[in-house]
N, CA, C and O atoms as a CHARMM CRD file, in Angstrom:
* protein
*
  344
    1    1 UNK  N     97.68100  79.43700  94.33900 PROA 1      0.00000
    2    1 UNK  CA    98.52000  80.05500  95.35700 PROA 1      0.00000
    3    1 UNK  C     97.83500  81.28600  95.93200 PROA 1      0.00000
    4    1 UNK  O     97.89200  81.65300  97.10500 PROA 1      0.00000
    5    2 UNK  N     97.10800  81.93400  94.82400 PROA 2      0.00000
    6    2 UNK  CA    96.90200  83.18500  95.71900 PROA 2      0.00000
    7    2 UNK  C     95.36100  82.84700  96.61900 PROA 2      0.00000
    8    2 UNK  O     94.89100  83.52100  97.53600 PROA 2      0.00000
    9    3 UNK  N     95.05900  82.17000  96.29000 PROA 3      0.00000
   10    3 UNK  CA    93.57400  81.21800  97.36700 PROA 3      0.00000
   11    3 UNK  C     94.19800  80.92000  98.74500 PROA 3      0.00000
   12    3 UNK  O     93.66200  81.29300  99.78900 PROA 3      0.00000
   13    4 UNK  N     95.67700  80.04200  98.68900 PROA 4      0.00000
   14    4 UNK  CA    96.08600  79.86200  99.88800 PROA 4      0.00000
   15    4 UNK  C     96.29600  80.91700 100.50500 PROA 4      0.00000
   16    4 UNK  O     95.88600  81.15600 101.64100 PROA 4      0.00000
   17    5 UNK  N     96.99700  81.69200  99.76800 PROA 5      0.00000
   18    5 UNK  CA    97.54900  83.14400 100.55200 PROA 5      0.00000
   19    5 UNK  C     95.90000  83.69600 101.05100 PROA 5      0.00000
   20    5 UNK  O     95.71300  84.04400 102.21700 PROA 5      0.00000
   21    6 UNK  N     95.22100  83.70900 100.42700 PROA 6      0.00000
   22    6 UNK  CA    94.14000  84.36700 100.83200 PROA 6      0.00000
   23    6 UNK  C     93.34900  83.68800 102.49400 PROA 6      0.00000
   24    6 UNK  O     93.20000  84.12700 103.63400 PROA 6      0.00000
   25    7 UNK  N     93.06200  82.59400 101.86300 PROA 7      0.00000
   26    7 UNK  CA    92.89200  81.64100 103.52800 PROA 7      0.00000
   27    7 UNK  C     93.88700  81.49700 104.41000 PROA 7      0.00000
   28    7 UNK  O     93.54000  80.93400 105.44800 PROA 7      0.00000
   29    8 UNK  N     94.94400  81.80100 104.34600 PROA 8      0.00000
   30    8 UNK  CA    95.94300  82.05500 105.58300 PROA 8      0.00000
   31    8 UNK  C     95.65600  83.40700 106.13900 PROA 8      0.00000
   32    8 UNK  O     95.78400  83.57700 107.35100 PROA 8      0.00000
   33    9 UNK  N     95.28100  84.38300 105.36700 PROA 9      0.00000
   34    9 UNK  CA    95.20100  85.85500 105.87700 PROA 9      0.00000
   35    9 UNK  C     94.48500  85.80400 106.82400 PROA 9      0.00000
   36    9 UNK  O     94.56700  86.19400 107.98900 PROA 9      0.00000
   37   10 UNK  N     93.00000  84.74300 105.62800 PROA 10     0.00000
   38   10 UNK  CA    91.99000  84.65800 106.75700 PROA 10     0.00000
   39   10 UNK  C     91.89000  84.02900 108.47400 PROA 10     0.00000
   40   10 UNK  O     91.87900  84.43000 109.63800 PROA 10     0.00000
   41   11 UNK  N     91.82400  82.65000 107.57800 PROA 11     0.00000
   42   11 UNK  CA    92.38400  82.02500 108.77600 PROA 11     0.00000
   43   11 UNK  C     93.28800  82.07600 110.23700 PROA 11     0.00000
   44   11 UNK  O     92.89300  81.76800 111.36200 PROA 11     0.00000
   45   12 UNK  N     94.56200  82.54500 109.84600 PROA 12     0.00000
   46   12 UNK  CA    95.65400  82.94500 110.47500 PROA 12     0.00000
   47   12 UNK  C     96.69500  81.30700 111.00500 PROA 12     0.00000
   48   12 UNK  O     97.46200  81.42700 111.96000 PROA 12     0.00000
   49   13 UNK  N     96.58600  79.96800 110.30800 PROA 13     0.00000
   50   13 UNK  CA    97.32100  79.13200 111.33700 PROA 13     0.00000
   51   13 UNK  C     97.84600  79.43800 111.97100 PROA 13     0.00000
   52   13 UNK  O     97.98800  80.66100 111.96200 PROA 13     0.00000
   53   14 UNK  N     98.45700  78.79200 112.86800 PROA 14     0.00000
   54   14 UNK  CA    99.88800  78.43400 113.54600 PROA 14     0.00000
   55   14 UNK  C    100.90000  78.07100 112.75100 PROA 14     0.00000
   56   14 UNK  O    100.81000  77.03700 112.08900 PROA 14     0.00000
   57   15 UNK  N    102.14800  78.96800 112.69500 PROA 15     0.00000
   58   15 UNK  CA   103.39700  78.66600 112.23500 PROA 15     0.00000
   59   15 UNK  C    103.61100  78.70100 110.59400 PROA 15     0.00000
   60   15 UNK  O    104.57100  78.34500 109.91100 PROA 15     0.00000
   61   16 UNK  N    102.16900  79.34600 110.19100 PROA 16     0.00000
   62   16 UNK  CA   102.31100  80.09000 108.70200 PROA 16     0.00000
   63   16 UNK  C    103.29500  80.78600 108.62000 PROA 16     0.00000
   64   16 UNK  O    103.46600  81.64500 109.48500 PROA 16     0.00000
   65   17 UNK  N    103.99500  80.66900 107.83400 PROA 17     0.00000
   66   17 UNK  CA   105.41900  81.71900 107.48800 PROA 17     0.00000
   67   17 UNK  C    104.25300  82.91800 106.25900 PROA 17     0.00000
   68   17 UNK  O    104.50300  84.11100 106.08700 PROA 17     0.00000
   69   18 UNK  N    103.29100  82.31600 105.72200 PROA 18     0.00000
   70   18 UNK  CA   102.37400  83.48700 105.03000 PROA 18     0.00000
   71   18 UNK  C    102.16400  84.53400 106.26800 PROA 18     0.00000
   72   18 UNK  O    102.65500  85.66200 106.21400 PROA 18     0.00000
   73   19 UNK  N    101.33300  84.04100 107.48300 PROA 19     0.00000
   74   19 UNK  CA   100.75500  84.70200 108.31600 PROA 19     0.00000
   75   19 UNK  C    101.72100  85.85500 108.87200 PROA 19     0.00000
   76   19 UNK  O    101.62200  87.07100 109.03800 PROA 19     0.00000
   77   20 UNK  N    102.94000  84.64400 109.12800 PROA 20     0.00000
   78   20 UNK  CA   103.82700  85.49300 109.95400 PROA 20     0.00000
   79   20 UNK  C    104.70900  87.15000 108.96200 PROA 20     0.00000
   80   20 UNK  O    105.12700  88.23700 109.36200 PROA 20     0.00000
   81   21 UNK  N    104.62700  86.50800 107.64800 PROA 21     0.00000
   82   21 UNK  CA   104.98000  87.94300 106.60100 PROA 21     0.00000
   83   21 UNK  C    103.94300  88.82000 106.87000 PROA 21     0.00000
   84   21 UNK  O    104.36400  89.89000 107.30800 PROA 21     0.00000
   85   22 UNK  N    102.24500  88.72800 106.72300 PROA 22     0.00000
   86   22 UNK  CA   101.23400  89.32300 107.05700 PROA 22     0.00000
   87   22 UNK  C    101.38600  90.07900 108.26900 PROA 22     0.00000
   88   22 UNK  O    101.07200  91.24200 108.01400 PROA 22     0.00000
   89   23 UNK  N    101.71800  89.95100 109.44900 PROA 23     0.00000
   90   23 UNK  CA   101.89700  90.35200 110.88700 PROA 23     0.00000
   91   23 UNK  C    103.08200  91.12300 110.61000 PROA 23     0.00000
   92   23 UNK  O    103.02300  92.25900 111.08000 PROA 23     0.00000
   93   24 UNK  N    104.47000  90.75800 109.79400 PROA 24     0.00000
   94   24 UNK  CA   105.46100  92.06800 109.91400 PROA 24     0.00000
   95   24 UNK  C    104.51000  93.63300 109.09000 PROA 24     0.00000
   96   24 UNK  O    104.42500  94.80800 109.44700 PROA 24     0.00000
   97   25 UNK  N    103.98000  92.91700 107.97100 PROA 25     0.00000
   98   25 UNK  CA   103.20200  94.44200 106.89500 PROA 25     0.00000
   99   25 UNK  C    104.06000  94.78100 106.31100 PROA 25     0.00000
  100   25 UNK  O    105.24100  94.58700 106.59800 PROA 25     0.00000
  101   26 UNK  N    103.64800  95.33800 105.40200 PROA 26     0.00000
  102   26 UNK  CA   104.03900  95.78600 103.52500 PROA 26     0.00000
  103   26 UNK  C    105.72100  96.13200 103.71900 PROA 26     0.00000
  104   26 UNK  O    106.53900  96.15500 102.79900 PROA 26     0.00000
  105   27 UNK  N    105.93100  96.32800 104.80600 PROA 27     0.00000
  106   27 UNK  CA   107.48900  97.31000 104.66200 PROA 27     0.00000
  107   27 UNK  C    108.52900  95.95400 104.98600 PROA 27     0.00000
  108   27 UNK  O    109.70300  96.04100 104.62500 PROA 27     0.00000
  109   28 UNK  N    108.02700  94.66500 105.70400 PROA 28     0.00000
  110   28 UNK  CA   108.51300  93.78500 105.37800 PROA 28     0.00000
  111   28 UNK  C    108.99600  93.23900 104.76700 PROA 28     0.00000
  112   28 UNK  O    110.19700  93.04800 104.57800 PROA 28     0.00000
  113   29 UNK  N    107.33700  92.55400 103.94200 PROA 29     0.00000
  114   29 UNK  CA   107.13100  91.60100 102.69100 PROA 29     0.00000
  115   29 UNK  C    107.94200  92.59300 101.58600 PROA 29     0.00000
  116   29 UNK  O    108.78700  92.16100 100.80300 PROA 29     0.00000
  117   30 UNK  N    107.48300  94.13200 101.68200 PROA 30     0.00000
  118   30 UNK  CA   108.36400  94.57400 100.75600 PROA 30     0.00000
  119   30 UNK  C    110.12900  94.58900 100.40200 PROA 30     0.00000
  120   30 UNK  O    110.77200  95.00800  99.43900 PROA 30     0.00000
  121   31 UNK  N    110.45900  94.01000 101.51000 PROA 31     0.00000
  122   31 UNK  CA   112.03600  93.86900 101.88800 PROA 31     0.00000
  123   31 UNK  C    112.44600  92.49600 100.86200 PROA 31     0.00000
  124   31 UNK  O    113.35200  92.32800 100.04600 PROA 31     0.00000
  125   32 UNK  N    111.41800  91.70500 101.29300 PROA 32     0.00000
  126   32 UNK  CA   111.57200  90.14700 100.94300 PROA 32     0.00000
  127   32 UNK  C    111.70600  90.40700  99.33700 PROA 32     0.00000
  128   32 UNK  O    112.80000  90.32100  98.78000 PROA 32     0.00000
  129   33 UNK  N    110.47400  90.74200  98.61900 PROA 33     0.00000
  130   33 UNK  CA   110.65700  90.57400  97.84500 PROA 33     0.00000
  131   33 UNK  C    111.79900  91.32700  96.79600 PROA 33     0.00000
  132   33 UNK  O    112.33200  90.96200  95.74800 PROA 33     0.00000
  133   34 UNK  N    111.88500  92.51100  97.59500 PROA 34     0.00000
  134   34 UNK  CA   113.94000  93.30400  96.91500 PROA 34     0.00000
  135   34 UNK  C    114.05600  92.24400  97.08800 PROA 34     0.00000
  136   34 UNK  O    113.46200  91.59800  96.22400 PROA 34     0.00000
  137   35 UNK  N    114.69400  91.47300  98.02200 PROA 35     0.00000
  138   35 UNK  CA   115.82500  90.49500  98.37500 PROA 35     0.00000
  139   35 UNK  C    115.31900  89.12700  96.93900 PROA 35     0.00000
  140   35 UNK  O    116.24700  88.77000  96.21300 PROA 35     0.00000
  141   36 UNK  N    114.22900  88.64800  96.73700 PROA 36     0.00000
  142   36 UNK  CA   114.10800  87.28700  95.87000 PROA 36     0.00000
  143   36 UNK  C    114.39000  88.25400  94.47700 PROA 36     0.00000
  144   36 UNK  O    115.08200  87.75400  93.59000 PROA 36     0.00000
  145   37 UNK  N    113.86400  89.60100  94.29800 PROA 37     0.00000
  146   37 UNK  CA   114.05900  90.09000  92.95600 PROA 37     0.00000
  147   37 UNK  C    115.86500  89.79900  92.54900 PROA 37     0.00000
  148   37 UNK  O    116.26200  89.22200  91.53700 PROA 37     0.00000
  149   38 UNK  N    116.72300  90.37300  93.63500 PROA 38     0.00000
  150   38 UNK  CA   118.01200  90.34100  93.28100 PROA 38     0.00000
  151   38 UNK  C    118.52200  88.63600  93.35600 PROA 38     0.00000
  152   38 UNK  O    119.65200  88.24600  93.06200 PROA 38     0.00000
  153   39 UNK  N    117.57000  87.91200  93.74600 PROA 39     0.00000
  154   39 UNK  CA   118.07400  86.39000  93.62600 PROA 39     0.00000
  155   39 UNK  C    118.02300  86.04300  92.05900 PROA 39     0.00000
  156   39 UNK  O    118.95000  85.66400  91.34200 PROA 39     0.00000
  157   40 UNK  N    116.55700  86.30000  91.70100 PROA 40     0.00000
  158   40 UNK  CA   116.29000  86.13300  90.56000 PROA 40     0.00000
  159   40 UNK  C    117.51900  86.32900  89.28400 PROA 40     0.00000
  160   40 UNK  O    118.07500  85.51100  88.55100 PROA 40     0.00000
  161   41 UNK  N    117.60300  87.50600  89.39700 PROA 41     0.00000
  162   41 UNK  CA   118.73000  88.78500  88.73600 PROA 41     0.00000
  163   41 UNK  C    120.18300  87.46800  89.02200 PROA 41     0.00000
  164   41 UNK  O    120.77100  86.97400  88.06000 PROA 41     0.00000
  165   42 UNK  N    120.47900  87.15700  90.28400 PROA 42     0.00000
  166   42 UNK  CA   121.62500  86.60200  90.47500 PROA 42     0.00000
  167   42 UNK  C    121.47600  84.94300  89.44400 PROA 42     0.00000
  168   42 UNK  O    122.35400  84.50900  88.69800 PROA 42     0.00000
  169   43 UNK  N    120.28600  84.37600  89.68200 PROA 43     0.00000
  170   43 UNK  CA   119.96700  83.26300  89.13100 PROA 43     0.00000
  171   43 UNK  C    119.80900  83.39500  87.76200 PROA 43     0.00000
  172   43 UNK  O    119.73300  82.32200  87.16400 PROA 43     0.00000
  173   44 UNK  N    119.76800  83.98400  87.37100 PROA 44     0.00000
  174   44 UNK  CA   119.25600  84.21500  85.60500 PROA 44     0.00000
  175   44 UNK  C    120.70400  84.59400  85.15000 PROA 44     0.00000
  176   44 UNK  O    120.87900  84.42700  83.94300 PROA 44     0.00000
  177   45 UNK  N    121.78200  85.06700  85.84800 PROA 45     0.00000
  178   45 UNK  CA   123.13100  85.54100  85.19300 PROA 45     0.00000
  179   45 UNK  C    124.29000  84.49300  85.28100 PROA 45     0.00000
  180   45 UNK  O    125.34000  84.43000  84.64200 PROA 45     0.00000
  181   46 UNK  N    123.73700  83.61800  86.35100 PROA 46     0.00000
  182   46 UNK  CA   125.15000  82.85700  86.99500 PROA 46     0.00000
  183   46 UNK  C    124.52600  81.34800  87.19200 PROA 46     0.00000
  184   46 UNK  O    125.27400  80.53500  87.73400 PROA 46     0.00000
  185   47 UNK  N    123.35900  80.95800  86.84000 PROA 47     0.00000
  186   47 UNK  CA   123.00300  79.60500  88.07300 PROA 47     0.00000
  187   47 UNK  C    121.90600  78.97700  86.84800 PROA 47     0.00000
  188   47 UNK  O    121.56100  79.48700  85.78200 PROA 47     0.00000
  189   48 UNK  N    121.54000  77.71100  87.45500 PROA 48     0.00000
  190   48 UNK  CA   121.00600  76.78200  86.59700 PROA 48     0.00000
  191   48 UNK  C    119.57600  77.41900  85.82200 PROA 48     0.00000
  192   48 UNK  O    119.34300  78.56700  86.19900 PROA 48     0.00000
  193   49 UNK  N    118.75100  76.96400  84.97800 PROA 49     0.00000
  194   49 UNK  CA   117.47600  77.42100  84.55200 PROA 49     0.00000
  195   49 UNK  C    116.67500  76.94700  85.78500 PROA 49     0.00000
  196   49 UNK  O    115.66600  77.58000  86.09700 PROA 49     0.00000
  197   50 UNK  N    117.15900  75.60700  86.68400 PROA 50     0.00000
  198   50 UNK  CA   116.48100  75.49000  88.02100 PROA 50     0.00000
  199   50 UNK  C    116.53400  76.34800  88.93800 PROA 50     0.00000
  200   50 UNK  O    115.53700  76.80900  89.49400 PROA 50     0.00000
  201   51 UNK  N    117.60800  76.62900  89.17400 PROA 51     0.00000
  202   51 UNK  CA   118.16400  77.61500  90.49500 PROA 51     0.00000
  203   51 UNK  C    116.98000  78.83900  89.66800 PROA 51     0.00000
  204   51 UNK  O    115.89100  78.93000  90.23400 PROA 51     0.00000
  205   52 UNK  N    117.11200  79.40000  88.86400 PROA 52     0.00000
  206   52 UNK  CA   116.08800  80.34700  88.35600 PROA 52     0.00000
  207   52 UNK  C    114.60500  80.12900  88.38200 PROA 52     0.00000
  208   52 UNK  O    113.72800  80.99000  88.32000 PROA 52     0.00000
  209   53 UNK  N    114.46900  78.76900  88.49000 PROA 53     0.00000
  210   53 UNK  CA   112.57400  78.75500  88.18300 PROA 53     0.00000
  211   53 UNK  C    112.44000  78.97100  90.09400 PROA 53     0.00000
  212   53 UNK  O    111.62500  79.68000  90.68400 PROA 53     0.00000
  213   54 UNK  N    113.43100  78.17900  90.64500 PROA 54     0.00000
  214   54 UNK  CA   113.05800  78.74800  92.01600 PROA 54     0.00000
  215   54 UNK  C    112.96400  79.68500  92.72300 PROA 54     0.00000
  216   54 UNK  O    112.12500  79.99500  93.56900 PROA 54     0.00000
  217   55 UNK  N    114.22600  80.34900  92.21600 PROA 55     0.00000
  218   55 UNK  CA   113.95900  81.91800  92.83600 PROA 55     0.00000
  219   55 UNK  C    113.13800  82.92300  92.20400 PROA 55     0.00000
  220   55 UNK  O    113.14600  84.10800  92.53800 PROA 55     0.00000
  221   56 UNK  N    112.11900  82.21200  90.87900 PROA 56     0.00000
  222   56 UNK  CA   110.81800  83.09800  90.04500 PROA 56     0.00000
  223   56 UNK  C    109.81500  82.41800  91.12700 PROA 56     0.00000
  224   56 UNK  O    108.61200  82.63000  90.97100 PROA 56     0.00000
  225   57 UNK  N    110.16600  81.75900  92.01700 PROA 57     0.00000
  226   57 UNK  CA   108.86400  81.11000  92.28800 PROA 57     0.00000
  227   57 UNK  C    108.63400  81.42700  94.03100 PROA 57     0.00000
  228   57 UNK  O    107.71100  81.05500  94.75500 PROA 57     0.00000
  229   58 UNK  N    109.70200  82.15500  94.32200 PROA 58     0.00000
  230   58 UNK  CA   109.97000  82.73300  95.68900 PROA 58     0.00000
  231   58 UNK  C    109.93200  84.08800  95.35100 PROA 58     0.00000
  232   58 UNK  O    109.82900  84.78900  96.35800 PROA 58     0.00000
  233   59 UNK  N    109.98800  84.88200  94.02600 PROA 59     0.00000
  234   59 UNK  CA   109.46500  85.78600  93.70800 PROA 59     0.00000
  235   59 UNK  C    108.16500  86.19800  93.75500 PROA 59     0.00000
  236   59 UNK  O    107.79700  87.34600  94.00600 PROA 59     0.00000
  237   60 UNK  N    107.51700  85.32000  93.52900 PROA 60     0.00000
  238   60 UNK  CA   105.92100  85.38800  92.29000 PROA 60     0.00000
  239   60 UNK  C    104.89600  85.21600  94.26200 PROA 60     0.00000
  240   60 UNK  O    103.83000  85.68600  94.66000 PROA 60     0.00000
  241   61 UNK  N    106.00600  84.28800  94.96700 PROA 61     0.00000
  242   61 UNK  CA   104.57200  83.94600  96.18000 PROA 61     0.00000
  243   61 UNK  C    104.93200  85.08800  96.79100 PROA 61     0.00000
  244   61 UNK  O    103.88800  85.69200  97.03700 PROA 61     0.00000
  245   62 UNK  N    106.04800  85.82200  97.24000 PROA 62     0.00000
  246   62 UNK  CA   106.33400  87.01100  98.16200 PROA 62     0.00000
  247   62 UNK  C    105.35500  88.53900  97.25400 PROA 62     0.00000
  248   62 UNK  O    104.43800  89.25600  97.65600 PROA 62     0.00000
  249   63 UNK  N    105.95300  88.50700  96.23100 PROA 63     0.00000
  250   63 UNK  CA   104.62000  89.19700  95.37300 PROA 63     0.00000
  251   63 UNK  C    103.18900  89.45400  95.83600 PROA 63     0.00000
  252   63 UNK  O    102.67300  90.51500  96.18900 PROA 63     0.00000
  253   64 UNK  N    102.58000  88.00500  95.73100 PROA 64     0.00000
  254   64 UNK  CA   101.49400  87.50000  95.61400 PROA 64     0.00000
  255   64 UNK  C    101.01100  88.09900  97.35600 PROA 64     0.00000
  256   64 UNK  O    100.04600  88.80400  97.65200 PROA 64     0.00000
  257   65 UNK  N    101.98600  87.56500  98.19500 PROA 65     0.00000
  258   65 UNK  CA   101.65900  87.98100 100.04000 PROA 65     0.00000
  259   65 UNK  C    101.48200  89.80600  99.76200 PROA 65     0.00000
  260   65 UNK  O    100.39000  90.33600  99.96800 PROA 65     0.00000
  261   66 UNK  N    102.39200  90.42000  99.40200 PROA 66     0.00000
  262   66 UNK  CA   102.98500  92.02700  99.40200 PROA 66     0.00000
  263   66 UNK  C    101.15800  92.66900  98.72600 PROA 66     0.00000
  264   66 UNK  O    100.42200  93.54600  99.17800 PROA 66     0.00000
  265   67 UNK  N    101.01800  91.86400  97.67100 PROA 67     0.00000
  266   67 UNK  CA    99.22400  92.69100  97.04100 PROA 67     0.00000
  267   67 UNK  C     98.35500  92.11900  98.02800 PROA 67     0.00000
  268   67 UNK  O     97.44600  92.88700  98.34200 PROA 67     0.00000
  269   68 UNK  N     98.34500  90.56800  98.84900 PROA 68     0.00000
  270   68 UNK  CA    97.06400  90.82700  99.77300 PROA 68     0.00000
  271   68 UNK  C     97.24500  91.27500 100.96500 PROA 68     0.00000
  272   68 UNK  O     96.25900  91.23900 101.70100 PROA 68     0.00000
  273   69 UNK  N     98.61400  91.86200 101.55500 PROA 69     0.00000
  274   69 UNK  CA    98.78800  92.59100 102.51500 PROA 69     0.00000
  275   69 UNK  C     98.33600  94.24600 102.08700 PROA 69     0.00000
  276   69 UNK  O     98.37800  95.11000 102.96400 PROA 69     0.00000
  277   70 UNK  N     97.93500  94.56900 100.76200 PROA 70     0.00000
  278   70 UNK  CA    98.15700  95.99300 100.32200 PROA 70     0.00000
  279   70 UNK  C     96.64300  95.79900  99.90900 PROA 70     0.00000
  280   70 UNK  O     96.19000  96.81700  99.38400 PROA 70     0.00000
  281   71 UNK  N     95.62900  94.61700 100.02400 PROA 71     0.00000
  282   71 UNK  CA    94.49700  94.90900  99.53100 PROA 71     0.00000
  283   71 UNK  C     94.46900  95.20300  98.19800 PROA 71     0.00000
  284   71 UNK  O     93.73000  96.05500  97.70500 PROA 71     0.00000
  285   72 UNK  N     95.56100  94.25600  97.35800 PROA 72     0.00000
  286   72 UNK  CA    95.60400  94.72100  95.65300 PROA 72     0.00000
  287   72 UNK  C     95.03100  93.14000  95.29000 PROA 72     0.00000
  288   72 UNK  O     95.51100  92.14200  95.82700 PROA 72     0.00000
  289   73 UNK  N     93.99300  93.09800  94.34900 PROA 73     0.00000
  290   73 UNK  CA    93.59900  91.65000  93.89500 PROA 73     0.00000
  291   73 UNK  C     94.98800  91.50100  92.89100 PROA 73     0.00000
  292   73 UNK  O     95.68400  92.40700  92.43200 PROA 73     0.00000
  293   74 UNK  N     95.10000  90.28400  92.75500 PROA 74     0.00000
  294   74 UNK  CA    96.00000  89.52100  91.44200 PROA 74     0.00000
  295   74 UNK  C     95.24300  90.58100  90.17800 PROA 74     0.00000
  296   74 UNK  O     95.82500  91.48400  89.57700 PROA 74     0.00000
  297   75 UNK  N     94.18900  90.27300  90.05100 PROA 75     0.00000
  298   75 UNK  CA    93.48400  90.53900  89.04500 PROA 75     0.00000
  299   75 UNK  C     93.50000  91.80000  88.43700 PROA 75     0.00000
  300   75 UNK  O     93.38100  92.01700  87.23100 PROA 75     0.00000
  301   76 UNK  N     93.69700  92.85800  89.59100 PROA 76     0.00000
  302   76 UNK  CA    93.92600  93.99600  89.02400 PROA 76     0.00000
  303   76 UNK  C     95.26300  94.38500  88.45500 PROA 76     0.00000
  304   76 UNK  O     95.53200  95.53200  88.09900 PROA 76     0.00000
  305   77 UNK  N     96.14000  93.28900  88.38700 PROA 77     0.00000
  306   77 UNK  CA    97.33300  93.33900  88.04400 PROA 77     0.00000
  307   77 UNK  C     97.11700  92.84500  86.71300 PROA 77     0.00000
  308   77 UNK  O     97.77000  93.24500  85.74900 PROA 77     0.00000
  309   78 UNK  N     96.22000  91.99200  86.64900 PROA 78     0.00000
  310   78 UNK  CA    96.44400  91.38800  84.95300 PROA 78     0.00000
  311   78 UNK  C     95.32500  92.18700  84.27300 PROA 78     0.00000
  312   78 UNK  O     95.29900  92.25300  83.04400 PROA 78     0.00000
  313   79 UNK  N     94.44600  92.76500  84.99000 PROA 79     0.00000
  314   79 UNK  CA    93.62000  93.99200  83.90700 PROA 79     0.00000
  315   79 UNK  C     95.07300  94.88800  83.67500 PROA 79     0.00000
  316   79 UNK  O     95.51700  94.97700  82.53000 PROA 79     0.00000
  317   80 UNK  N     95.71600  95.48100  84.70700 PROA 80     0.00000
  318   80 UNK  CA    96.52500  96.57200  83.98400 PROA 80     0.00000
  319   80 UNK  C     97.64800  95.85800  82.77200 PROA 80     0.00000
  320   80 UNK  O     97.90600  96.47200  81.73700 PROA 80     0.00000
  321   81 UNK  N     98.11900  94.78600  83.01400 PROA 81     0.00000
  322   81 UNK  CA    99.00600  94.63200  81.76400 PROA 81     0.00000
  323   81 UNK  C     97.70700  94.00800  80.65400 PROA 81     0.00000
  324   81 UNK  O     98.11100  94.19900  79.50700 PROA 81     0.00000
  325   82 UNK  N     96.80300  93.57400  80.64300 PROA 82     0.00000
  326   82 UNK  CA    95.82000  93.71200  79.42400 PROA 82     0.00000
  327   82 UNK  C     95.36100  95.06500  79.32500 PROA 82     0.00000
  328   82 UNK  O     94.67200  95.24100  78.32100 PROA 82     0.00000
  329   83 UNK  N     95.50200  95.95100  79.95500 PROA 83     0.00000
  330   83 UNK  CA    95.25000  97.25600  79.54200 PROA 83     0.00000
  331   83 UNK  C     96.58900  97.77700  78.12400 PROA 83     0.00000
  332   83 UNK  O     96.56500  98.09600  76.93500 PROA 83     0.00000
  333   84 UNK  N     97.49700  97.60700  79.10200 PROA 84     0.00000
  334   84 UNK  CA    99.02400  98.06700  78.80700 PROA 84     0.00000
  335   84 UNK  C     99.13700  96.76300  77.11200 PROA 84     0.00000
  336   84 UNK  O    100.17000  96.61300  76.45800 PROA 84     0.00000
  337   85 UNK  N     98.26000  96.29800  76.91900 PROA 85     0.00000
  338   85 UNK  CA    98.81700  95.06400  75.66200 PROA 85     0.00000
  339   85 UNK  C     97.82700  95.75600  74.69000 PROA 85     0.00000
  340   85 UNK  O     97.75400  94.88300  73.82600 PROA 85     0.00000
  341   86 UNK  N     97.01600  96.76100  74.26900 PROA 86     0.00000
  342   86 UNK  CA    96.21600  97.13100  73.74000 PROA 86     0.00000
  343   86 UNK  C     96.50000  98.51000  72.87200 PROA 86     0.00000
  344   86 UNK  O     95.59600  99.01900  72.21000 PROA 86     0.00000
């Protein structure tokens, strides 16, 4: 996922909903993902273990858009929690 996200940045298609989060910028994507965090939160208290893997998974890609709109690799995210496990 984060390869695609990355070649859409690049790239730019037509009618990417990646691209088109990219073109609003961070204060956007950052909206989106409040909004899937409190889905999550809603799905994990009230709704199926499905309804939950989906809204972790509309979490995890809005995420994923929000660090390559911010120029943050994935990677430096999993050095800091292998930092933080030590």
């Amino acid at each position: 996922l984060r390869a695609v996200i990355a070649a859409r940045a690049t790239e730019r298609p037509p009618g990417s909903y990646t691209v088109d989060l990219l073109d609003h910028g961070p204060v956007k994507i950052s909206q989106k993902v409040g909004e899937e965090a409190i889905e999550v939160v809603v799905a994990a208290n009230a709704e199926s273990p499905e309804r939950l893997a989906s809204e972790a998974a509309d979490l995890l890609y809005h995420l994923l858009v929000l660090l390559e709109a911010k120029g943050v690799s994935a990677d430096a995210v999993w050095d800091e929690l292998e930092r933080r496990a030590r």
